[in-house]
Every structure is written in structure tokens, then in C-alpha cells.
C-alpha positions in Angstrom: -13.2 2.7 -17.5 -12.3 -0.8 -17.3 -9.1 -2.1 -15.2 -7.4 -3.1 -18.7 -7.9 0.8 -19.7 -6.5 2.7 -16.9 -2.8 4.1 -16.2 -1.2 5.5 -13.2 1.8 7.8 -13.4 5.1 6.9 -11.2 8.4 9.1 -10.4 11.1 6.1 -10.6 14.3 7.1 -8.7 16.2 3.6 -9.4 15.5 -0.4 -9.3 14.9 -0.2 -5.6 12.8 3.1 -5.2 9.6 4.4 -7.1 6.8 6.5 -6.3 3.2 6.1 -7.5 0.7 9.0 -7.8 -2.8 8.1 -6.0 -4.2 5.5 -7.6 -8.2 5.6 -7.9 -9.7 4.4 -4.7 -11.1 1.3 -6.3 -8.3 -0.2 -7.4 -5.8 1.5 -4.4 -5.7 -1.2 -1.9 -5.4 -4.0 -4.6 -3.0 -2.3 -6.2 -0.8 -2.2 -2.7 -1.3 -5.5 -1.8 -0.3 -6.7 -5.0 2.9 -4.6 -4.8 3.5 -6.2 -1.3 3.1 -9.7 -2.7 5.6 -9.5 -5.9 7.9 -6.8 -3.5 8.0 -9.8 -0.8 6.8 -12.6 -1.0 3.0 -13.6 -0.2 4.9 -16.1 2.4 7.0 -13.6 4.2 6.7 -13.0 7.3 6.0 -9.4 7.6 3.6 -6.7 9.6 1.1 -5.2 7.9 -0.2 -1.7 9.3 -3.5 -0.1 8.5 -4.9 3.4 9.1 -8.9 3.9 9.4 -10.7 6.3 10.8 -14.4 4.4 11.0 -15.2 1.5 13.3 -16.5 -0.6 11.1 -13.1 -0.9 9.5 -11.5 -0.8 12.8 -13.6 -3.8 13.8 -13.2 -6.2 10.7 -9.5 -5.8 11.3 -9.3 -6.4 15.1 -11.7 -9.7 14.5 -8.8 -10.5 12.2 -6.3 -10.0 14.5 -5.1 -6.8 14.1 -4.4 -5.1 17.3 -4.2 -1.0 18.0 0.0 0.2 16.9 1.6 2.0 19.7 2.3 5.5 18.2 4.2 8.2 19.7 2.1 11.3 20.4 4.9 13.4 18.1 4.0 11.0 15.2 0.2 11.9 15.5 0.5 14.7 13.1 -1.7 13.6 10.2 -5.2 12.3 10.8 -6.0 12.6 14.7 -9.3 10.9 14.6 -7.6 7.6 12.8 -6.5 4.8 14.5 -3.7 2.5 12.9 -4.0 -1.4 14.0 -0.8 -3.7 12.9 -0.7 -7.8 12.8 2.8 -9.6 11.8 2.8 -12.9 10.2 2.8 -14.6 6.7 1.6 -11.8 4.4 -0.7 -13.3 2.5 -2.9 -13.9 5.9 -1.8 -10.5 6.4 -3.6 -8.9 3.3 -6.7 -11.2 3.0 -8.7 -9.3 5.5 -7.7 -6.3 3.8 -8.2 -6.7 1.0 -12.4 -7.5 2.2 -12.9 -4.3 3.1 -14.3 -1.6 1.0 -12.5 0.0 -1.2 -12.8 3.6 1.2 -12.0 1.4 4.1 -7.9 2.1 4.5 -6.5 5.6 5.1 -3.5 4.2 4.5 -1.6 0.4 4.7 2.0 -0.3 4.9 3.8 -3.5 4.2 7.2 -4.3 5.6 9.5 -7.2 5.6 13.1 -6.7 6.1 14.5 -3.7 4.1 11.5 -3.9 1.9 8.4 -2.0 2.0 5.4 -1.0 0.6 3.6 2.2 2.0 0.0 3.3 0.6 -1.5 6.8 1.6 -5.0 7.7 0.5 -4.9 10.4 -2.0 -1.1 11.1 -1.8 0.2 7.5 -3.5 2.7 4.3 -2.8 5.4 4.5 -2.1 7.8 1.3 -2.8 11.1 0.7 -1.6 13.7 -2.2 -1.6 15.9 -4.5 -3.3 13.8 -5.0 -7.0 10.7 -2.6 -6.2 10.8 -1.2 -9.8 10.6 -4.6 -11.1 7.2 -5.6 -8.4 5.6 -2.8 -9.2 5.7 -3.5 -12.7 4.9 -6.8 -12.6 1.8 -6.0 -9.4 0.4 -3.3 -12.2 0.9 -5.4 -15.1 -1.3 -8.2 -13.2 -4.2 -6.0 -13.1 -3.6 -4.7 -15.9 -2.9 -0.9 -15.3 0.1 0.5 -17.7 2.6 2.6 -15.6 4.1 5.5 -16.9 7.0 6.6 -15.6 9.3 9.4 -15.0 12.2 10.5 -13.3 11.3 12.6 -9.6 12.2 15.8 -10.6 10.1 15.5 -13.9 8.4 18.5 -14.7 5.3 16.0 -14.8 5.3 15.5 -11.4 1.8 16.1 -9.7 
């Protein structure tokens, strides 16, 4: 299946607020970062957050200048063999050494700049929030040409 054939389903609560299912992994970071960049602005400043559980991912990231988040202990409760390494700065320097990494590479990313956000979990979905996050993800999936279809969160088509 080419990118031009493929569809993702998303629960839309409103203009600020939607909810995609998990994308496939090889198109789910691209898809996030893409969000990130029509949700904010690829010159915000912003911090950028990444969950991995394999050094080699780890280590591409630190090289790039991400450094080890502090987490509180109670937070810990998902993966406890992943570590989560943050960087702040002007997104798009934010997302390029991401976005090198293989596709598997990211647990999970989050991408926050004011009151906006964009929050990826591997195998659960993205989660987009903010002031015209309806119309970025639109426009991010239209870009890579994935059709959205949406419905409202209590849908009976949730997953």
C-alpha cells in the first residue's frame, strides 16, 4: 500500500482536540512530526520528548542533544525499561534527528509549545490538542497524503 492509499481513523472532539488511532509504524513518527509542524510552527520554540527503550536510539538522540527527562518515580507506570530524553529549542532542529531514526525507534514523542501539543504513543495513537489542532492534523495528513476519517469520541466506531 502506497502513502497516497492509506487512511487513519480519528475521534474529533472539537477544532482544538482530536484523537488518532495508531498509525502504521512507518509512517507514525512522520505523521507526528508533521502534526507538530502545522500545530506549531517548525520555528517555535518548543521541547520535544522521546521515549525508547534501545540504546542505539538512546544514543542518536543524546549525540543530538537530547538529554535524560527527570520523571517522577509515580509517573514510571508504563514502560519501565524505557528511558525518555527531552531537548527545547526551535522545532524543526527539534524533529530532524527524529525523524533519522527508524521507523521502530520512538516508543513514543511529544511536542509542546505553549498550550499546544502533540503527543504520539506507539500502538495507542496521537493525540492533538490546542488552539486549530483539527485544522493541523488535516492539513499534516493531507501532506502525506493519508485521508482521515473522522468521528465523534463516543462513536460506536471507536477502536
Amino acid at each position: 500500500m502506497t502513502s497516497r492509499e492509506r487512511e487513519i481513523g480519528a475521534a474529533v472532539w472539537d477544532d482544538d482536540q482530536i484523537f488518532f488511532d495508531a498509525p502504521d509504524e512507518s509512517i507514525a513518527t512522520r505523521l507526528w512530526a508533521e502534526i507538530a509542524i502545522q500545530l506549531l510552527g517548525e520555528d517555535a520554540e518548543a521541547t520535544v520528548s522521546v521515549d525508547c527503550d534501545d540504546p542505539d536510539t538512546e544514543s542518536r538522540l543524546r549525540v543530538a542533544g537530547f538529554k535524560v527527562a527527570e520523571i517522577e518515580p509515580e509517573e514510571t507506570v508504563e514502560v519501565l525499561d524505557s528511558v525518555t530524553v527531552e531537548n527545547e529549542g526551535r522545532l524543526r532542529d527539534l524533529l530532524d534527528p527524529v525523524l533519522r531514526l527508524r521507523p521502530d525507534g520512538p516508543l513514543g514523542a511529544l511536542a509542546i509549545a505553549g498550550a499546544a501539543g502533540v503527543d504520539f504513543d506507539a500502538g495507542a495513537g496521537i493525540d492533538v490538542w490546542g488552539p486549530g489542532a483539527l485544522a493541523a492534523a488535516r492539513a499534516a495528513a493531507a501532506s502525506l497524503g493519508i485521508a482521515i476519517r473522522e468521528r465523534a469520541p463516543d462513536s460506536d466506531d471507536d477502536p
